[in-house]
N, CA and C of each residue as an Amber inpcrd file, in Angstrom:
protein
   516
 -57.5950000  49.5980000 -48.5250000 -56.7230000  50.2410000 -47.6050000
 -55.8050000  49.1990000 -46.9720000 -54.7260000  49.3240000 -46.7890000
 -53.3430000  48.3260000 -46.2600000 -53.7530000  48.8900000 -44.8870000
 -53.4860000  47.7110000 -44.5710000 -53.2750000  47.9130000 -42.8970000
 -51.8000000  48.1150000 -41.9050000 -51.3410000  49.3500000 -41.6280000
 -50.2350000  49.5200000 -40.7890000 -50.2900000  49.5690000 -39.2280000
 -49.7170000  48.8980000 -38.7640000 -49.5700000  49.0190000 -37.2020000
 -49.1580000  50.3880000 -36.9710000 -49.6480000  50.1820000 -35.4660000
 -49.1350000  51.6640000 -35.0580000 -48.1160000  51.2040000 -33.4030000
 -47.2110000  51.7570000 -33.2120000 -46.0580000  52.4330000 -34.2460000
 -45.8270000  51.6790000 -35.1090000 -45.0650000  52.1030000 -36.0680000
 -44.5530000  51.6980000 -37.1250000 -43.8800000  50.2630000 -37.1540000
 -42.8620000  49.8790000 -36.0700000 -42.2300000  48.3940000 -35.8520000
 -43.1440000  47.7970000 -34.4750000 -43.9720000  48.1100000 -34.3080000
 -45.0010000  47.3080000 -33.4370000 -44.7580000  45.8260000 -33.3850000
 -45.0270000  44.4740000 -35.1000000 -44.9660000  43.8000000 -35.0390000
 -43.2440000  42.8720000 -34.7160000 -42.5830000  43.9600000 -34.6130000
 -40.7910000  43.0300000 -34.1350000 -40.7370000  43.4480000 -32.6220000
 -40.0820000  42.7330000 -31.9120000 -39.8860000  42.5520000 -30.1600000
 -38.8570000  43.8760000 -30.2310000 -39.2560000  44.5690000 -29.3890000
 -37.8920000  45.3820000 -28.7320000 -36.5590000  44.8070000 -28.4760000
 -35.7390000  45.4440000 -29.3890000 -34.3590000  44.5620000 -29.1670000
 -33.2870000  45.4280000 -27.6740000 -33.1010000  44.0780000 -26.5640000
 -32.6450000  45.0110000 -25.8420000 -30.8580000  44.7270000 -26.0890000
 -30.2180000  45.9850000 -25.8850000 -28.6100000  45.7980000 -25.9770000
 -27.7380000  45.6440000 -24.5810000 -28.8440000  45.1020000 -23.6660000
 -28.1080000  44.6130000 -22.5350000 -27.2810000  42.8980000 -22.9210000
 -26.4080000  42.6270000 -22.4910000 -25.5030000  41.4000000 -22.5830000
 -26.3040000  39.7710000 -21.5570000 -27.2820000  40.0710000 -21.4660000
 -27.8620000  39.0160000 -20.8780000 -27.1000000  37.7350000 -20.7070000
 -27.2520000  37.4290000 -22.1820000 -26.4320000  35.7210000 -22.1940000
 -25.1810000  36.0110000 -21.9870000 -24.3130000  36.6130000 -21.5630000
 -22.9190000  36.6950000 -20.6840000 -23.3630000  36.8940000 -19.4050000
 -24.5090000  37.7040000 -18.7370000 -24.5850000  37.5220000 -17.3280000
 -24.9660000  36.1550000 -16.8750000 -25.7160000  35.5730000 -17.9710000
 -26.3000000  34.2870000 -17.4200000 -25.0400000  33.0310000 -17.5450000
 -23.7640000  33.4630000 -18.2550000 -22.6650000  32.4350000 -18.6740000
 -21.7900000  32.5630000 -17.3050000 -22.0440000  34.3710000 -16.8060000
 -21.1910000  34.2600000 -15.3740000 -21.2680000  34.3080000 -14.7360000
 -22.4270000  33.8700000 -14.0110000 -23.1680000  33.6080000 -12.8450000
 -23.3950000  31.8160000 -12.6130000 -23.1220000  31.3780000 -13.9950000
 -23.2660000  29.8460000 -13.9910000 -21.5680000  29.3170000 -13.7860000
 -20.6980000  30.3000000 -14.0660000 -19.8250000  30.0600000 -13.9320000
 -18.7430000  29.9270000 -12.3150000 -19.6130000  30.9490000 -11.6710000
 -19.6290000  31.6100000 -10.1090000 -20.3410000  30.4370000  -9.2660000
 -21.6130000  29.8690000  -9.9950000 -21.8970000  28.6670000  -9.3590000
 -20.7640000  27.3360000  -9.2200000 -20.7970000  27.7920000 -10.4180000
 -20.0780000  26.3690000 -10.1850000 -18.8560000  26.0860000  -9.5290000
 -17.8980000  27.5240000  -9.5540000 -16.1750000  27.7530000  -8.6380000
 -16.8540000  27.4430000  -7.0010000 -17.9940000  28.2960000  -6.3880000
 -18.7020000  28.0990000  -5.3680000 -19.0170000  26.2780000  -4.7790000
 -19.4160000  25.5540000  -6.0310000 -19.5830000  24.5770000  -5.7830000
 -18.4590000  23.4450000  -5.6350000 -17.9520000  23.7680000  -6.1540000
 -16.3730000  23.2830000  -6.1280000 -15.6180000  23.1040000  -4.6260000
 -15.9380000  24.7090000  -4.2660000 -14.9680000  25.2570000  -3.8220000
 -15.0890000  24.7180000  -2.1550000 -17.2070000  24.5120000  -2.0270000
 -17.1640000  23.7090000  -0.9910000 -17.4090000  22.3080000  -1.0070000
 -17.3970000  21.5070000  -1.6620000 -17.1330000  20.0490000  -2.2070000
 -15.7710000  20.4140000  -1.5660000 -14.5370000  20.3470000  -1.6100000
 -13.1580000  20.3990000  -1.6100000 -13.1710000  20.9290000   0.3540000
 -14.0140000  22.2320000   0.6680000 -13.9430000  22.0140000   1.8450000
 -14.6300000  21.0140000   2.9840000 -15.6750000  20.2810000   2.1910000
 -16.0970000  19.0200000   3.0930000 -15.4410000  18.1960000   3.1120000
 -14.7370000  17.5650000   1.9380000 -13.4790000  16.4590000   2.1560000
 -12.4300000  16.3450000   2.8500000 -12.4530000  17.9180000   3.0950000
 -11.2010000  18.1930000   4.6320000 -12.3990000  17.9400000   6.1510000
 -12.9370000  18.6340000   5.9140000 -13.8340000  18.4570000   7.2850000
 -14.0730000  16.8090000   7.4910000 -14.3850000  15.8040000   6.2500000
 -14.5340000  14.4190000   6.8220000 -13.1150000  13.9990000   7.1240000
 -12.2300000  14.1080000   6.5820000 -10.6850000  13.8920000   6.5370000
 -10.4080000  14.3280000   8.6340000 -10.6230000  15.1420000   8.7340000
 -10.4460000  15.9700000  10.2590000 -11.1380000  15.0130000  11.0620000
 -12.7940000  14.8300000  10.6450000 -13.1230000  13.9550000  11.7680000
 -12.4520000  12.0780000  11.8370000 -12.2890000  11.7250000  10.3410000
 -11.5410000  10.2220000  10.6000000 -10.4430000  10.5090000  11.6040000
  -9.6290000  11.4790000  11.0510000  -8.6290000  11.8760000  12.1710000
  -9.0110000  11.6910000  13.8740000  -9.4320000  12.4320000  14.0030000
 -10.3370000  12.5950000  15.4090000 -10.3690000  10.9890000  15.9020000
 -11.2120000  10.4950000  14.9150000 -11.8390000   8.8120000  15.2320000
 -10.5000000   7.8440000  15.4330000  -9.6810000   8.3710000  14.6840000
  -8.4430000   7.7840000  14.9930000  -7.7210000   7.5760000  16.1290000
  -7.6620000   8.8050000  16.7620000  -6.5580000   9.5400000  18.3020000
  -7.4930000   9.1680000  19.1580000  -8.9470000   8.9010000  19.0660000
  -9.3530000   8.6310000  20.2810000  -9.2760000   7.1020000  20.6710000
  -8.8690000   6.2950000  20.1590000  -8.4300000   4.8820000  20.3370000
  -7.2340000   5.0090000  21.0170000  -6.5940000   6.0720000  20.8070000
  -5.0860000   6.2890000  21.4680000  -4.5910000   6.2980000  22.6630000
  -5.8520000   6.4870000  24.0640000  -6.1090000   6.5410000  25.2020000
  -6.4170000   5.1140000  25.6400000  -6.2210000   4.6540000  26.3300000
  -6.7760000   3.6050000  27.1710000  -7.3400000   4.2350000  28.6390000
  -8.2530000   3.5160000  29.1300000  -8.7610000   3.3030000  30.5430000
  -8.4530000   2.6590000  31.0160000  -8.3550000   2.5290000  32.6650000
  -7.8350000   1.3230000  32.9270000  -8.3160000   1.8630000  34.9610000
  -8.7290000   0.5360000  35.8260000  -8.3540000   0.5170000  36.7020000
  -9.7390000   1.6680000  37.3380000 -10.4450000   1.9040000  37.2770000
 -11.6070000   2.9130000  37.1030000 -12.5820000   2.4660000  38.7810000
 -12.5380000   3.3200000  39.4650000 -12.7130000   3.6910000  40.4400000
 -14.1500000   4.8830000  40.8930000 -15.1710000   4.8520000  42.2160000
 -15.7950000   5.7230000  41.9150000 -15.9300000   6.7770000  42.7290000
 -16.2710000   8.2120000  43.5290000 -16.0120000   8.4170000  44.5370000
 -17.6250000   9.3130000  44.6170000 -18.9330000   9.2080000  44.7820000
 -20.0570000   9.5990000  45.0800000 -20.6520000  10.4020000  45.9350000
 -21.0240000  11.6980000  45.6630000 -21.4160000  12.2380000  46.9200000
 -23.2830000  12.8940000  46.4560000 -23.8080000  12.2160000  47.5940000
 -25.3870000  12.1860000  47.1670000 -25.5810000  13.6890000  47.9120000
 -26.3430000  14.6600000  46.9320000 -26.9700000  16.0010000  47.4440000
 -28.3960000  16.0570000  46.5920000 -29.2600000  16.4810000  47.6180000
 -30.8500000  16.6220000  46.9320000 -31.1820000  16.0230000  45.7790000
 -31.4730000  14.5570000  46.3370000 -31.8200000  12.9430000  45.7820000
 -31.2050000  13.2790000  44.1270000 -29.7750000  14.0250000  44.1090000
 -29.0290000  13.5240000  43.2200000 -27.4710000  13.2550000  43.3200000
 -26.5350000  12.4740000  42.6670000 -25.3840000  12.5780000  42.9470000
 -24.4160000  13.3120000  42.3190000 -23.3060000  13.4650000  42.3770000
 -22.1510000  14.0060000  41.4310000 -21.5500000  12.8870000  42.1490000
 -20.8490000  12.0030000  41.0010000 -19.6960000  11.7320000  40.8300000
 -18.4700000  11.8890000  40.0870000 -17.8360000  11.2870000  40.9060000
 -16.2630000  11.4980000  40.3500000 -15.5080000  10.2290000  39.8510000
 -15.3130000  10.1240000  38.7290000 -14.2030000   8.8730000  38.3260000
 -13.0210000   9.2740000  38.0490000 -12.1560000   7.9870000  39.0260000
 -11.3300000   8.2620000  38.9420000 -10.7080000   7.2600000  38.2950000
  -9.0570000   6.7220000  37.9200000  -8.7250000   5.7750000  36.8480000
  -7.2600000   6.4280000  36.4160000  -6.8100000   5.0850000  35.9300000
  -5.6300000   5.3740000  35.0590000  -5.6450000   5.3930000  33.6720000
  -5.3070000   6.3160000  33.3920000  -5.1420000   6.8560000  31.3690000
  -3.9370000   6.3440000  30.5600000  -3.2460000   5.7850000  29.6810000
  -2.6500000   5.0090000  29.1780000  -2.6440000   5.9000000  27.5380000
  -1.1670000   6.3940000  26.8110000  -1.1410000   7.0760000  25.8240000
  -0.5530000   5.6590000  24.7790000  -1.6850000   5.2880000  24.3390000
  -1.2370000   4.5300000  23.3150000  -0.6750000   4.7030000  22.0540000
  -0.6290000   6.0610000  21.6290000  -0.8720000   6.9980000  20.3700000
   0.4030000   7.4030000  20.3910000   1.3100000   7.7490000  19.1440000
   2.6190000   8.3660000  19.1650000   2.6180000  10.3170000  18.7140000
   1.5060000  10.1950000  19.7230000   1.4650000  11.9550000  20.3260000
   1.0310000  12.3960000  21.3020000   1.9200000  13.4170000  21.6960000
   1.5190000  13.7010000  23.3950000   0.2470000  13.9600000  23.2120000
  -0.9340000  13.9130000  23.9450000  -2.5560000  14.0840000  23.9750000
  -2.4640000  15.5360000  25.2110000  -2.8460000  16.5320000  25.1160000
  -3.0950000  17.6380000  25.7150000  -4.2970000  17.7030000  26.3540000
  -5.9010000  16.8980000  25.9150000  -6.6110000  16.7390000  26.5090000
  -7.6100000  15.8960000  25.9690000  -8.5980000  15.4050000  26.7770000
  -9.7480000  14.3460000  26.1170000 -11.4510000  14.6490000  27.2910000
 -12.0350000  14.4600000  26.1710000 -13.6320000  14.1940000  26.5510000
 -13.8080000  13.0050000  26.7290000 -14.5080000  12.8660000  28.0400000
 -14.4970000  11.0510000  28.2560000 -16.4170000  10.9570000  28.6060000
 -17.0550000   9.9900000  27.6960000 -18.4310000  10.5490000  27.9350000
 -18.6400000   9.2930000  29.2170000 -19.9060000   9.4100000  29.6590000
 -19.9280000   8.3190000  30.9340000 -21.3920000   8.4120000  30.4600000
 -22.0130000   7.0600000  30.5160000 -23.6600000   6.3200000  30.3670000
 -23.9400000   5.7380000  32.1020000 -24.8370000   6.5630000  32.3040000
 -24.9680000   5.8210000  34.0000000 -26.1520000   5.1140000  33.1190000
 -26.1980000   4.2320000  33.9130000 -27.7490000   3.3470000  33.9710000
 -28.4620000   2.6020000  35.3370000 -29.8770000   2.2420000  35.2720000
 -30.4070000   2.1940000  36.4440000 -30.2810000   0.8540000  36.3800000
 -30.9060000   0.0660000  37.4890000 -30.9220000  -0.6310000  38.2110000
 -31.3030000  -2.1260000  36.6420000 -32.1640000  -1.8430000  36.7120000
 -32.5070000  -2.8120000  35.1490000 -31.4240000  -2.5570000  33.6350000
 -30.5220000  -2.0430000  34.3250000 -29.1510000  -1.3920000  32.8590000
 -29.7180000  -0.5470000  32.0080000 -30.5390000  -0.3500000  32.2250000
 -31.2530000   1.0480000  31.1670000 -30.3310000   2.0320000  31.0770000
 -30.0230000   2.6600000  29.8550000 -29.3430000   4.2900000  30.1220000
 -29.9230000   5.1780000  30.9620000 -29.7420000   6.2210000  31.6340000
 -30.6940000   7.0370000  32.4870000 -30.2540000   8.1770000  32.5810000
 -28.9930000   8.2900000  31.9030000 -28.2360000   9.4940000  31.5400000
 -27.0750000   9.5970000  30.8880000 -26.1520000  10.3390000  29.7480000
 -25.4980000  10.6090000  29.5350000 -24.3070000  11.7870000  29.4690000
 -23.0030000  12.3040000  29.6850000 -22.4250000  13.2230000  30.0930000
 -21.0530000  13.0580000  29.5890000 -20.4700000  14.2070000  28.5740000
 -19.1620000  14.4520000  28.2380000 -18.5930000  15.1580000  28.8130000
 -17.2260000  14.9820000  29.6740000 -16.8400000  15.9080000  31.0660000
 -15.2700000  15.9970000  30.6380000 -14.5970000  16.9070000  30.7230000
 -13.1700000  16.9360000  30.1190000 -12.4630000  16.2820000  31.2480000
 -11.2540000  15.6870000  30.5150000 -10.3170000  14.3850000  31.5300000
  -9.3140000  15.7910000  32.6480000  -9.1780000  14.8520000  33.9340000
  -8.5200000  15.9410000  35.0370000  -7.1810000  15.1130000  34.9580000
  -5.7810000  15.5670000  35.3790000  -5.1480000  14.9550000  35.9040000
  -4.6970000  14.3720000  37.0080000  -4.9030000  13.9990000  38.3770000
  -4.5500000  13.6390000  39.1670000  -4.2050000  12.6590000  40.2200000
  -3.6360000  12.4000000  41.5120000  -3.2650000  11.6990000  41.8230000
  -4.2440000  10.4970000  42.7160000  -4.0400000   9.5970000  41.6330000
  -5.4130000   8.5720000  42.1630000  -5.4530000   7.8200000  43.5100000
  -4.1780000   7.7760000  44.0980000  -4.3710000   7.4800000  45.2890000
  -4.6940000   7.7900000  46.6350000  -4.3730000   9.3400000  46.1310000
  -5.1520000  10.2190000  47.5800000  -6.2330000  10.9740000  47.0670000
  -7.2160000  11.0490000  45.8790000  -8.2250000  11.0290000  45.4230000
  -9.0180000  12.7190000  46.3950000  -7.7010000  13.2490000  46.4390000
  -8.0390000  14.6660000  47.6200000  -8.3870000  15.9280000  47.1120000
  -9.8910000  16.3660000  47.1200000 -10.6550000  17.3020000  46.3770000
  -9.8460000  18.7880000  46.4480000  -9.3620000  19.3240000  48.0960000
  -8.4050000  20.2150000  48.0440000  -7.1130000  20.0490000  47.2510000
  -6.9780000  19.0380000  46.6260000  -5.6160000  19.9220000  45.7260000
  -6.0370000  19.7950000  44.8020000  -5.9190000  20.9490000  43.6350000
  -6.4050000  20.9750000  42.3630000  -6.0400000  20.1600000  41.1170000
  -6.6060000  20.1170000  40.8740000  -6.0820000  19.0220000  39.2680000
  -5.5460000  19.6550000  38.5400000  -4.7120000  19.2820000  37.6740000
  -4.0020000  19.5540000  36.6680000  -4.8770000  19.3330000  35.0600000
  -4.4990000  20.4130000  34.2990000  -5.0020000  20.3730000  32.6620000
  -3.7390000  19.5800000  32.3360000  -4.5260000  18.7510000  31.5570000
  -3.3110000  17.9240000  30.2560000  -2.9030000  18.7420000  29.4930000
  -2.8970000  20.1180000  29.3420000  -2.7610000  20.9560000  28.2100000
  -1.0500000  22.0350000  28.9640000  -1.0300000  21.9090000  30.3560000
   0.2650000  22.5420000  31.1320000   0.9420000  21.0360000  31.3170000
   0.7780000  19.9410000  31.2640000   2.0660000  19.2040000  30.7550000
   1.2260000  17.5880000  29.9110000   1.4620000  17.5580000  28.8590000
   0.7560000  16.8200000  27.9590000   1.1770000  14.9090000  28.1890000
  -0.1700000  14.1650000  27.9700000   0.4190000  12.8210000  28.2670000
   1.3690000  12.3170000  27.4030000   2.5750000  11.8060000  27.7150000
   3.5740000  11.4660000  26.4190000   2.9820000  10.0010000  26.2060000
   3.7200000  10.2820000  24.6460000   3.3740000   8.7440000  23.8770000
   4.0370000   7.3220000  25.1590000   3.3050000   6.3540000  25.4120000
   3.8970000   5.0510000  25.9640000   3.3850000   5.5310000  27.5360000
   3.1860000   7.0780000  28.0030000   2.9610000   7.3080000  29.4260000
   1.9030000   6.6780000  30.2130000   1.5850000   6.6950000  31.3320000
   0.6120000   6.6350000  32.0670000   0.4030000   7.8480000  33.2060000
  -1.2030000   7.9100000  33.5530000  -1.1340000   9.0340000  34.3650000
  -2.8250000   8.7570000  35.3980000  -2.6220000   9.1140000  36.2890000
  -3.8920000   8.9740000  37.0360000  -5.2710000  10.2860000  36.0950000
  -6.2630000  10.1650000  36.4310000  -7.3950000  11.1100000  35.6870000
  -8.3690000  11.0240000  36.8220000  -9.7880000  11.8570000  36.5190000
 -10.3600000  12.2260000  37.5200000 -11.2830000  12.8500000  36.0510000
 -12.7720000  12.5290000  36.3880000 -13.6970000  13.1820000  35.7050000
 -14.7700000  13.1770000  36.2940000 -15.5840000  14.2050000  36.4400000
 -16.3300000  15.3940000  37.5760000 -17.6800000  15.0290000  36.7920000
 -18.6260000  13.9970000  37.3420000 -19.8180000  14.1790000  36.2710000
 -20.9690000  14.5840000  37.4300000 -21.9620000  15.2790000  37.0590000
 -22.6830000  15.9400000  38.2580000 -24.2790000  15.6040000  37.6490000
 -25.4920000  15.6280000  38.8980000 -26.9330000  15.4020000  38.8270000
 -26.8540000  14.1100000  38.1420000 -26.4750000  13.0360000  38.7350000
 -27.1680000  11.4580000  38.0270000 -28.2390000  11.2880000  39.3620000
 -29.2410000  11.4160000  38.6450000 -30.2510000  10.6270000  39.1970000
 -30.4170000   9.8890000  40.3090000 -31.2790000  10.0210000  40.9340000
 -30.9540000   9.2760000  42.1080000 -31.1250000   7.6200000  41.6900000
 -32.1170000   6.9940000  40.6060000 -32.2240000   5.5650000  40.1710000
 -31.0410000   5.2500000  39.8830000 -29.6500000   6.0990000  39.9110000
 -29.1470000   4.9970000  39.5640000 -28.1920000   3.6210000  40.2000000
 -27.6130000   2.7920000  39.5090000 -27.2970000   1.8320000  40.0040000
 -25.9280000   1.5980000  40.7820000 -25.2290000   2.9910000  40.6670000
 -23.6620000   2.9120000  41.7330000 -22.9340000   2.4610000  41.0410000
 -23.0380000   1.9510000  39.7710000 -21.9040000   0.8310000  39.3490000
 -21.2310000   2.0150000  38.7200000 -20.0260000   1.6290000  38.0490000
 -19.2430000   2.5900000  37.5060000 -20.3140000   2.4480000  36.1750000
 -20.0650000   3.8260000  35.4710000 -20.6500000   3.9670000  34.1810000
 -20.2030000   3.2890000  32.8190000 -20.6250000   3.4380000  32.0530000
 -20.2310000   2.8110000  30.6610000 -19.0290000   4.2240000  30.2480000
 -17.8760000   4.1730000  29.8370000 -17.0420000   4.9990000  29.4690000
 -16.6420000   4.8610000  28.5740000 -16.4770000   6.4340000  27.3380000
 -16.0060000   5.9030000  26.2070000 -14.9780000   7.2390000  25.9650000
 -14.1870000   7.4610000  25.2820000 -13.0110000   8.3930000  25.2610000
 -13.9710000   9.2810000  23.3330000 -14.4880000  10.5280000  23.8430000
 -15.2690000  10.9800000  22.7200000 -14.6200000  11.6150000  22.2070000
 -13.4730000  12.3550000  22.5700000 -12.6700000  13.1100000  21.5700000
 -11.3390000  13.3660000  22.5270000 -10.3860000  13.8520000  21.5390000
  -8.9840000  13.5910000  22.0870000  -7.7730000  14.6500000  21.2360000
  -7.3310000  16.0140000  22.4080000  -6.3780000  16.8560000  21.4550000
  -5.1680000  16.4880000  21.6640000  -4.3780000  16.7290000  20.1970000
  -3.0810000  16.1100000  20.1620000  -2.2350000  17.3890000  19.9890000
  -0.5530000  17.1180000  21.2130000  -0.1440000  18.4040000  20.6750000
   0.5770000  17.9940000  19.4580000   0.4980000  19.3350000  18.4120000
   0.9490000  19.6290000  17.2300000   2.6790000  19.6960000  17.5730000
């Protein structure tokens, strides 16, 4: 007696007539436009921040002043100072970070506070400051500033802080 499977084509694989190897050609293909596509948008995003790293050299400090007022064993201060547009674009506004440190120079806090405009010689809380963004620092200008940093510690040492200019908008 011969031996027949049951069914009849038992021993061949089910042939399926779905297109498989084209879904799998365009989905590898979708990867890869995808991959591309953000490769190409990170090289702008690092491109943006060199930028950035650039304009913030564009500011100078200068002349930096402090004005302290101690409330429940902490202070807010205020620095005040002259700003200097080294950069050949008006600057609309800047983050200026401040490092207090204690008594032994330790850091003991850090704070990014947006730059004020105003007039450094009467250093007078009733009149309001001005945004760099309603009239922008011109290239070669100078201008008095004022930055509002609040809760340093009571350890710390009074001295003016470590200041660094962290970011900086340019008008377009």
């Amino acid at each position: 007696m011969e031996h027949r499977p049951f069914p009849p084509n038992a021993t061949q694989p089910p042939q399926s007539r779905f297109p498989w190897p084209l879904i799998a050609l365009i989905i590898a293909g979708a990867l890869l436009v995808v991959t591309l596509w953000l490769s190409t948008s990170m090289n702008k995003a690092s491109t943006r921040e060199l930028n950035m790293a650039s304009q913030t050299g564009q500011l100078r400090l200068s002349s930096v002043s402090l004005a302290p007022q101690e409330a429940n064993n902490q202070a807010n201060v205020d620095v005040y100072g002259e700003v200097s547009n080294a950069g050949g674009q008006p600057v609309t506004s800047a983050i200026i970070s401040a490092v207090f440190k204690d008594k032994n120079g330790d850091p003991i806090v850090t704070q990014q506070k947006p730059m004020e405009r105003v007039d450094v010689e009467k250093k007078d809380k009733t009149l309001a400051p001005e945004n760099f963004l309603q009239e922008p620092l011109q290239p070669g200008r100078s201008s008095g500033f004022r930055v509002s940093y609040t809760e340093i510690p009571q350890n710390w040492n009074h001295e003016p802080p470590q200041l660094s200019v962290l970011q900086v908008t340019i008008k377009k």
